[in-house]
C-alpha positions as a Markdown table, in Angstrom:
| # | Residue | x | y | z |
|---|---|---|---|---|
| 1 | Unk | 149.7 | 33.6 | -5.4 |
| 2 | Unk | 150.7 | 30.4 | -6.4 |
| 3 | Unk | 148.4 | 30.4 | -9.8 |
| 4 | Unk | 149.9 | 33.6 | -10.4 |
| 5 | Unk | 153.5 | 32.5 | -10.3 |
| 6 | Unk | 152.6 | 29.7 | -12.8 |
| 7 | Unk | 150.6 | 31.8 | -15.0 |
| 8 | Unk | 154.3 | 33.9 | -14.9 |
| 9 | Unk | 156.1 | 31.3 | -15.8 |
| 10 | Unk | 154.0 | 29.8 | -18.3 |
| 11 | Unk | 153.9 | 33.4 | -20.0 |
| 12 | Unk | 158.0 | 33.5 | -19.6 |
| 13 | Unk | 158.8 | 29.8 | -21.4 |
| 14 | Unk | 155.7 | 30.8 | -24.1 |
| 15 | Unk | 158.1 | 34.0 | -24.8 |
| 16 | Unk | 161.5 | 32.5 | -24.4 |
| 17 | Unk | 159.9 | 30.0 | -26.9 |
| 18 | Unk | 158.8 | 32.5 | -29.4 |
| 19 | Unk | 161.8 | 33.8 | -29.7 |
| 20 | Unk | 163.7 | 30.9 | -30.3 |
| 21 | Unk | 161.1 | 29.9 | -33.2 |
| 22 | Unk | 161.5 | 33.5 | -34.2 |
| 23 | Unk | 165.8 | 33.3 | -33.7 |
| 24 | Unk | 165.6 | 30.0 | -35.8 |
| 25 | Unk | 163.2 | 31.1 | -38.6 |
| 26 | Unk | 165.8 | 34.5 | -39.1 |
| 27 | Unk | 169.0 | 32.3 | -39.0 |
| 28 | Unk | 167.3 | 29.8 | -41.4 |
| 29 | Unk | 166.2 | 32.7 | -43.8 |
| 30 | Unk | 169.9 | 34.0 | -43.6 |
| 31 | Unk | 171.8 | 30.9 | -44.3 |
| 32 | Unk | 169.1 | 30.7 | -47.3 |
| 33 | Unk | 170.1 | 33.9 | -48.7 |
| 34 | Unk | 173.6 | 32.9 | -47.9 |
| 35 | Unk | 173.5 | 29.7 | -49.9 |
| 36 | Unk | 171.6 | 31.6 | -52.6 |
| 37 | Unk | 174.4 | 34.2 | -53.2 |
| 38 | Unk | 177.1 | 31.6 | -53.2 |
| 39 | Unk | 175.1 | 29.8 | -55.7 |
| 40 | Unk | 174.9 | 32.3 | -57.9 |
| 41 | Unk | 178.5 | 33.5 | -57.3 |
| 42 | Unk | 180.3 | 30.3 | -57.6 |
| 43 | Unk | 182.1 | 31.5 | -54.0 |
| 44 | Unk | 181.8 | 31.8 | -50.5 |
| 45 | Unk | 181.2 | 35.6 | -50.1 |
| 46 | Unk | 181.8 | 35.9 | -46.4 |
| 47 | Unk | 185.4 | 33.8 | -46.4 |
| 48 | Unk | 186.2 | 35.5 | -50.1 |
| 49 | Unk | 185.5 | 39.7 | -48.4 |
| 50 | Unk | 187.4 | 38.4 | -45.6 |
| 51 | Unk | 190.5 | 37.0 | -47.3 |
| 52 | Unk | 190.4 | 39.6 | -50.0 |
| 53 | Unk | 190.3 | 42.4 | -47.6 |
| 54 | Unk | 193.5 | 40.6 | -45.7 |
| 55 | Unk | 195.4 | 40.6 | -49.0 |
| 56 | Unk | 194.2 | 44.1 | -49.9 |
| 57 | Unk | 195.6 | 45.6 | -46.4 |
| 58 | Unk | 198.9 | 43.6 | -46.9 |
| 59 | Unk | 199.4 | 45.3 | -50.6 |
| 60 | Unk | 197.9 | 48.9 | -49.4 |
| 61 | Unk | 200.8 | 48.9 | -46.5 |
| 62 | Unk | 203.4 | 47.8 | -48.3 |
| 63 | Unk | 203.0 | 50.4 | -51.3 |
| 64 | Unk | 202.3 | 53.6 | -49.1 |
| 65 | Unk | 204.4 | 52.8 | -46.1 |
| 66 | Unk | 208.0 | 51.6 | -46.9 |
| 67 | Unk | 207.4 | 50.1 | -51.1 |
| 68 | Unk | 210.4 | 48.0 | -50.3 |
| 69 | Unk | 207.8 | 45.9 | -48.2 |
| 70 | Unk | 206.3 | 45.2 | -51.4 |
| 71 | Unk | 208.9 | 42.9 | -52.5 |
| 72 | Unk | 208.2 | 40.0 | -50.0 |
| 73 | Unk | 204.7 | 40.0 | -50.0 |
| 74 | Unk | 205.0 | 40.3 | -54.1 |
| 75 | Unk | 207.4 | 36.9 | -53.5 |
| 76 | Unk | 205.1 | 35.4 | -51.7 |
| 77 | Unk | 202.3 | 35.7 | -53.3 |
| 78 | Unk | 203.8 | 34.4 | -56.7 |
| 79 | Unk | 205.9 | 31.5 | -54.8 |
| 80 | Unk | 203.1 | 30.4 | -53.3 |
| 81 | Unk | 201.2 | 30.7 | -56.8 |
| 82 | Unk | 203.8 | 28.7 | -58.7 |
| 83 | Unk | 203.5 | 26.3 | -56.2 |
| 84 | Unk | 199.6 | 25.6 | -56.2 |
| 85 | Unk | 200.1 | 25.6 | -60.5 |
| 86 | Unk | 202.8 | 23.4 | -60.7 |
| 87 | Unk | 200.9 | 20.9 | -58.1 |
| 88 | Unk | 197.8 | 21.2 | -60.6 |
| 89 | Unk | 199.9 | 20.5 | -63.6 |
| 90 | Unk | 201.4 | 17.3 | -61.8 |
| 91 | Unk | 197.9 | 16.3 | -61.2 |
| 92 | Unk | 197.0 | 16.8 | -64.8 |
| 93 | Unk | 200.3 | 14.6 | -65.8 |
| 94 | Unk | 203.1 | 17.2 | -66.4 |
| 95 | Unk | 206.0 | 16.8 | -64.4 |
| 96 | Unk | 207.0 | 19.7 | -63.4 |
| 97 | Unk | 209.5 | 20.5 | -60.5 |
| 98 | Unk | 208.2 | 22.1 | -58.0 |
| 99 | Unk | 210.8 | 23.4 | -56.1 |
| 100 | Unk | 213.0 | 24.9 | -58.5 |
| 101 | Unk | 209.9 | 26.4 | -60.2 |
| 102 | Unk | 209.3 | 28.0 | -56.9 |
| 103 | Unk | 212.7 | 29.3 | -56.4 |
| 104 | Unk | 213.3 | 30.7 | -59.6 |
| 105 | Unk | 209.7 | 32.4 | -59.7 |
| 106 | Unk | 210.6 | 34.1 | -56.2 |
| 107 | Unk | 214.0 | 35.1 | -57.7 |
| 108 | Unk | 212.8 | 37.2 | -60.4 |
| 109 | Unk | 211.4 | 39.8 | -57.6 |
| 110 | Unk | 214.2 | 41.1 | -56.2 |
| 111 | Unk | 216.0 | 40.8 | -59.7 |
| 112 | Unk | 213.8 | 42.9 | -61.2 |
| 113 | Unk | 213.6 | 45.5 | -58.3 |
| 114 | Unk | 217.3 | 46.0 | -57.6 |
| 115 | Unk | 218.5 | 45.1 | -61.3 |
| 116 | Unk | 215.9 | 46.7 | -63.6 |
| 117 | Unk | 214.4 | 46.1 | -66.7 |
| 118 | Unk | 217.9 | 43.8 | -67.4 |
| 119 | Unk | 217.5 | 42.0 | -63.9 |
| 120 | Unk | 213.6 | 41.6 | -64.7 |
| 121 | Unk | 214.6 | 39.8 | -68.3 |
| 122 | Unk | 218.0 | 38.1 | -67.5 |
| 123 | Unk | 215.8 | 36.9 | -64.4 |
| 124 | Unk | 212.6 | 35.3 | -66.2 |
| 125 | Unk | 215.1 | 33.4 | -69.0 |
| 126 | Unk | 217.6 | 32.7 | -66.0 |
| 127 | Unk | 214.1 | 30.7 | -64.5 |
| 128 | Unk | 213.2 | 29.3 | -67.6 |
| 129 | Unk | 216.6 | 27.5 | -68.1 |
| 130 | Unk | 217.0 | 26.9 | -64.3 |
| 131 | Unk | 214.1 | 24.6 | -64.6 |
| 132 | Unk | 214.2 | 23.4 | -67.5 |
| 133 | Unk | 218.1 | 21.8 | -66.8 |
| 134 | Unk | 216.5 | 20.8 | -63.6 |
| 135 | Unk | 214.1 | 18.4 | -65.4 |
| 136 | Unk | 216.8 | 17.4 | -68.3 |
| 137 | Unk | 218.8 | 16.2 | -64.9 |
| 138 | Unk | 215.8 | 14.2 | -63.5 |
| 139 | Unk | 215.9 | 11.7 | -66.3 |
| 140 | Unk | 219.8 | 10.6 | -66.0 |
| 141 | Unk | 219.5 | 10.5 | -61.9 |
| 142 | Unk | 219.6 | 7.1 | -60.8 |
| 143 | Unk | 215.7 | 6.3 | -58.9 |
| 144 | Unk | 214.1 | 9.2 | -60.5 |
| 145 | Unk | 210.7 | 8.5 | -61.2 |
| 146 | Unk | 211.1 | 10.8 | -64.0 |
| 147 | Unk | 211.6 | 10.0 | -67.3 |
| 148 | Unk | 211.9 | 10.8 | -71.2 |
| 149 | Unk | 208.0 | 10.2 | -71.7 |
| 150 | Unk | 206.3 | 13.9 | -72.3 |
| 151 | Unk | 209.7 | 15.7 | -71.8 |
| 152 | Unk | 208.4 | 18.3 | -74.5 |
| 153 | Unk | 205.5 | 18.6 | -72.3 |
| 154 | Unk | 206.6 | 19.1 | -69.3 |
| 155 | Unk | 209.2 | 21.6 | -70.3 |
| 156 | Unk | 206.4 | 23.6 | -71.7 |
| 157 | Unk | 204.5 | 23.2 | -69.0 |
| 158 | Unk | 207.5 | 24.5 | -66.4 |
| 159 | Unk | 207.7 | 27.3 | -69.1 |
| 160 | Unk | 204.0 | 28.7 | -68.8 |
| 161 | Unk | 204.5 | 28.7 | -65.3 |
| 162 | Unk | 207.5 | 31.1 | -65.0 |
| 163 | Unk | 206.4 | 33.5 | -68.3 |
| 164 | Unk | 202.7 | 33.4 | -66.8 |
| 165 | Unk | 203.8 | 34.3 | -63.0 |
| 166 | Unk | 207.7 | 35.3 | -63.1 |
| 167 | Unk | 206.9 | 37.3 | -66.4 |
| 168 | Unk | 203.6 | 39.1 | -66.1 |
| 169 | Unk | 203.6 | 39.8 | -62.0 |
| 170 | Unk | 208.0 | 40.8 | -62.4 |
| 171 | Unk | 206.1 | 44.1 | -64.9 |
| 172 | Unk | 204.3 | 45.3 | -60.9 |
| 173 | Unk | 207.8 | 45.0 | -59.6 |
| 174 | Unk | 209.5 | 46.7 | -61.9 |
| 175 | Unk | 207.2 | 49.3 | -61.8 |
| 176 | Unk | 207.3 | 49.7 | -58.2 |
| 177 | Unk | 210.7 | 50.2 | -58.0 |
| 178 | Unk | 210.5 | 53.2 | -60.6 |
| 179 | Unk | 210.1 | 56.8 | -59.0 |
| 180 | Unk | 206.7 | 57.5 | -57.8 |
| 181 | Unk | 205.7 | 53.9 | -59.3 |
| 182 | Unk | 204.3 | 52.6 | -56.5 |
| 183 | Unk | 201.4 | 55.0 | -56.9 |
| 184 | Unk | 200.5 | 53.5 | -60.0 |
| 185 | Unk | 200.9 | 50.1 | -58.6 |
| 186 | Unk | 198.6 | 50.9 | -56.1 |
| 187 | Unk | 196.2 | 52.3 | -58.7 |
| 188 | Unk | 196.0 | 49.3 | -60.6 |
| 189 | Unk | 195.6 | 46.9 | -58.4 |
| 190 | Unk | 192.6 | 48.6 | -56.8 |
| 191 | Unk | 191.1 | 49.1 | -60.0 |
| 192 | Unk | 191.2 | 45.5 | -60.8 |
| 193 | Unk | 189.2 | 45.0 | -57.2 |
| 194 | Unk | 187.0 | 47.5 | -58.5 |
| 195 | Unk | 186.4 | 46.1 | -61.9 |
| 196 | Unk | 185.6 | 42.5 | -59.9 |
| 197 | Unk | 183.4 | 44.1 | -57.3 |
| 198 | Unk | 181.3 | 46.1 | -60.6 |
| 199 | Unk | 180.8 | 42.8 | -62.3 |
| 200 | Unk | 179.7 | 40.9 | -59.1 |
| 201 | Unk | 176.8 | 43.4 | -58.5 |
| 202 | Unk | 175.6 | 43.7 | -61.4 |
| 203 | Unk | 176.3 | 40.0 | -63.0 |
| 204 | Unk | 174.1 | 38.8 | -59.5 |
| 205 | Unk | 171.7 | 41.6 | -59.8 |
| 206 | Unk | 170.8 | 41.5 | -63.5 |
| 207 | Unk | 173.2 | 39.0 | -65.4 |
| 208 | Unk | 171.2 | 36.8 | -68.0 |
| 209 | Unk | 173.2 | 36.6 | -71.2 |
| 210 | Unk | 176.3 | 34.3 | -70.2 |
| 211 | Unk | 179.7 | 36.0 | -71.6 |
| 212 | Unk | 181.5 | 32.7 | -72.6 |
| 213 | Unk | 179.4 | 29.8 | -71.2 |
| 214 | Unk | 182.2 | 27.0 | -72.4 |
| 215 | Unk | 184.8 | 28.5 | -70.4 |
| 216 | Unk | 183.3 | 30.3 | -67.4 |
| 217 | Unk | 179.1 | 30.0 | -67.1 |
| 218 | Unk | 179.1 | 32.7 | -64.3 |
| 219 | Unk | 180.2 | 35.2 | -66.1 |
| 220 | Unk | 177.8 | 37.4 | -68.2 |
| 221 | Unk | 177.6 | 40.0 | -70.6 |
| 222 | Unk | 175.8 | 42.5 | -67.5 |
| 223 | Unk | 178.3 | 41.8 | -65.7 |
| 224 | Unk | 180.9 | 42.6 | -68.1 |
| 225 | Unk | 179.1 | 46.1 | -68.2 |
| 226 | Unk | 179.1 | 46.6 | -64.6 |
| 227 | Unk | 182.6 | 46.4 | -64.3 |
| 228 | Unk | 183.3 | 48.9 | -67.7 |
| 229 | Unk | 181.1 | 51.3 | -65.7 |
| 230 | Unk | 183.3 | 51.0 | -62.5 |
| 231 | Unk | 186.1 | 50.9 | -64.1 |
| 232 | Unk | 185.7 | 54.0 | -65.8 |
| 233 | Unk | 184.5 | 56.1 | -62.9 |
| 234 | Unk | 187.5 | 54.4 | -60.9 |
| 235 | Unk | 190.2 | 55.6 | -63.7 |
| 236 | Unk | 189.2 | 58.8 | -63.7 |
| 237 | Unk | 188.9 | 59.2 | -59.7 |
| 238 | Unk | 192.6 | 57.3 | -59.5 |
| 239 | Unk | 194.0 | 58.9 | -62.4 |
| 240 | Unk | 193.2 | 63.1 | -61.5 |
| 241 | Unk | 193.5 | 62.3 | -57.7 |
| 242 | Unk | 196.2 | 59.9 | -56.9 |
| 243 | Unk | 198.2 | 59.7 | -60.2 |
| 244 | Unk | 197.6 | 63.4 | -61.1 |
| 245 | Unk | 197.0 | 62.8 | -64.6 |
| 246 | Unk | 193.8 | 64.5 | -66.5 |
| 247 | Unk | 190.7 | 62.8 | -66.6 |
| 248 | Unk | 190.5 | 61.3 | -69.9 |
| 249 | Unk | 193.7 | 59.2 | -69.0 |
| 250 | Unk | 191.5 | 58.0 | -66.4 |
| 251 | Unk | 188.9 | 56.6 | -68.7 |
| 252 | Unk | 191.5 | 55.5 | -70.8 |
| 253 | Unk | 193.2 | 53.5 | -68.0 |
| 254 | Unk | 190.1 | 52.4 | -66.8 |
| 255 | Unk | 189.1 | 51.2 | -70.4 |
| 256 | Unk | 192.8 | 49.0 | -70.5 |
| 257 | Unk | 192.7 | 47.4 | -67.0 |
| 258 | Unk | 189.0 | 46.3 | -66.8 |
| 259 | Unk | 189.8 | 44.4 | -71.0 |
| 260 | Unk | 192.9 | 43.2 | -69.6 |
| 261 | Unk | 191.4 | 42.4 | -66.3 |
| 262 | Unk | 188.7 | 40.5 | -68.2 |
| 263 | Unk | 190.9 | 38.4 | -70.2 |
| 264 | Unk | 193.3 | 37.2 | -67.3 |
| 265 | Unk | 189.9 | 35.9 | -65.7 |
| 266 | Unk | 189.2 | 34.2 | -68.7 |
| 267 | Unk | 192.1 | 32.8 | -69.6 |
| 268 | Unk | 192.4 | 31.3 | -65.9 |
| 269 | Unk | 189.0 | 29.6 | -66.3 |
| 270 | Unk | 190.2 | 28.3 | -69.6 |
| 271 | Unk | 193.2 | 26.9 | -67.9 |
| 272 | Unk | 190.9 | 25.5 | -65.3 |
| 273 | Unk | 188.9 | 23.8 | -67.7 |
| 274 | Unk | 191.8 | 22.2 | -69.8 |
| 275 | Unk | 193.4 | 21.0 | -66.5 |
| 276 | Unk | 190.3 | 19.6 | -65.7 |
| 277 | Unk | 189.9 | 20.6 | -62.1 |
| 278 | Unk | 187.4 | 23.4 | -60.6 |
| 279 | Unk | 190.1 | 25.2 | -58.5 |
| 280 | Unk | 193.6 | 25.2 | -58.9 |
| 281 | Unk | 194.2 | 25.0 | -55.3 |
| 282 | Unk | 191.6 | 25.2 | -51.9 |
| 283 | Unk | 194.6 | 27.2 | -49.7 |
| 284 | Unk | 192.5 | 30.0 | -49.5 |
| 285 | Unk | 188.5 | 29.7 | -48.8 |
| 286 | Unk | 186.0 | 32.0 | -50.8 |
| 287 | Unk | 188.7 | 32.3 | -53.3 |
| 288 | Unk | 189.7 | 28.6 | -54.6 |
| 289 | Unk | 193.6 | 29.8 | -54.4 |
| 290 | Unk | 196.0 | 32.4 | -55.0 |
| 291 | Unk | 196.1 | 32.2 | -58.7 |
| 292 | Unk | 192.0 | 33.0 | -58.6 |
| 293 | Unk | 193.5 | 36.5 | -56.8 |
| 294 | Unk | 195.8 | 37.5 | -59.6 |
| 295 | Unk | 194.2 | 35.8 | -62.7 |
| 296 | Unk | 192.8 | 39.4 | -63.5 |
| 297 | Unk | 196.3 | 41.5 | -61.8 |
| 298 | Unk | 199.1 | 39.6 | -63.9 |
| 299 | Unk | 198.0 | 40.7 | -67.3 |
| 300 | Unk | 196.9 | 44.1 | -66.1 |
| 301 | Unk | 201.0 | 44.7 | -64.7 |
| 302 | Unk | 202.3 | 44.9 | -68.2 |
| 303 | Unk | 199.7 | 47.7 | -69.5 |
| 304 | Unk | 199.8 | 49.9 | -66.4 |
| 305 | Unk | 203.6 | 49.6 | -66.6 |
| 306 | Unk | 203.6 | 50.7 | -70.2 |
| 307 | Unk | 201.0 | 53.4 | -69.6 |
| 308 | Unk | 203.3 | 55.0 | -66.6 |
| 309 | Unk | 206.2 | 55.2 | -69.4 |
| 310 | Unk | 204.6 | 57.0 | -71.9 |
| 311 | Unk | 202.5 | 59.1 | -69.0 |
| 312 | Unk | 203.9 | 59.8 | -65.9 |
């Protein structure tokens, strides 16, 4: 009895130790893969689905529920943009205020909702010179570490900001605000996540030929066509079932966002590169920071705004 109960436990810790060595061989293949994929994408895929899918829930509510909900998470988004872009540009050397660039940014939303196309203009040149007197004001303030040195800069630099974030992202917000609008914001924005999700798969599956290798490496030229080929299925699907439109609108609108989509990316990598760091900002993980969110929504606001006025 006794050699039997040891050859039992000697059989139990043999299996309990098999699979542990089996346990650690699958975890160590996993986190292989993992590191493989995030390699590859430049990202951390598990913290990017989960923050992106946070975002997208946040945007889907607000637009089909109550689109007045859109305004503060539109405001936030942007404020908290403006912030991480004006921190970059201090770190590459341009003083730019950070507060009022904030404030002024966050004030173009709900001028542009209530006030219209007016509000949404008066509001973004309103911004401009808000900031811009702000940083004349800096150099006559007594202890101001600002001064005269790069003022043409810097005011250039608080410019970009408010026409790249205030301008471009106030076109969604107008277009919310205009009847049935929030449909097409809605529309757009998911077919910018579906043009990103088409050129991840197929740049990681089969990209080879790099698309602009100074700017952004990652990006390639099968990639590129992944995302024309889900953006096109996408525009027709959005356009005939939630914009009511005929289908070769949908390929049209498919064909605008996934170029414009393209180019926002671009330019953001550009702007990356000339400000010299590899994210603007590490507030949000997978993603680098907000501005790596919208880099492909802000330039896609102003043609899906235009194409509801001459459509819808």
């Amino acid at each position: 009895m006794q050699a039997t109960k040891a050859d039992f436990t000697a059989q139990v810790q043999a299996t309990r130790a098999d699979l542990t060595a089996q346990v650690k061989a699958r975890r160590a293949q996993i986190d292989a893969t993992t590191e493989r994929i995030n390699a590859r994408s430049g990202r951390n895929l598990a913290f990017a689905v989960l923050f992106g899918l946070l975002l997208g829930g946040a945007m889907l509510v607000s637009l089909l529920v109550v689109k007045e909900l859109f305004l503060p998470v539109a405001a936030a988004l942007v404020g908290f943009t403006a912030f991480e872009l004006a921190t970059a540009m201090r770190q590459a050397g341009r003083d730019v205020p950070r507060v009022p660039v904030v404030l002024a940014t966050i004030a173009v939303v709900p001028f542009t909702y209530y006030l219209g196309s007016a509000g949404q203009w008066f509001g973004v040149l309103g911004a401009i010179a808000v900031v811009a007197l702000w940083r004349l004001a800096e150099i006559v303030v007594p202890g101001s570490a600002a001064g005269r040195h790069g003022l043409l800069a810097d005011l250039g630099a608080g410019t970009f900001i408010l026409v790249y974030l205030a301008g471009l992202g106030s076109f969604a917000v107008a277009l919310t605000a205009l009847p049935n609008g929030q449909y097409w914001t809605l529309a757009f924005l998911v077919l910018v996540v579906v043009c990103d999700i088409g050129a991840y798969a197929s740049g990681l599956s089969f990209g080879k030929h790099p698309m602009a290798p100074t700017i952004s490496p990652k990006k390639t030229w099968e990639g590129f066509a992944g995302a024309v080929v889900a953006a096109l299925v996408g525009g027709v699907l959005f356009g005939v079932l939630l914009l009511d439109q005929p289908w070769w609108f949908g390929l049209l609108f498919g064909l605008v966002i996934v170029l414009t989509a393209t180019m926002g990316d671009l330019a953001e990598s550009l702007l990356k590169r000339d400000l010299g760091v590899k994210d603007i900002s590490s507030w949000l993980p997978g993603h680098g920071g907000f501005l790596d969110r919208l880099d492909s929504i802000l330039p896609s606001a102003l043609p899906a705004y235009l194409l509801f006025l001459l459509f819808a």
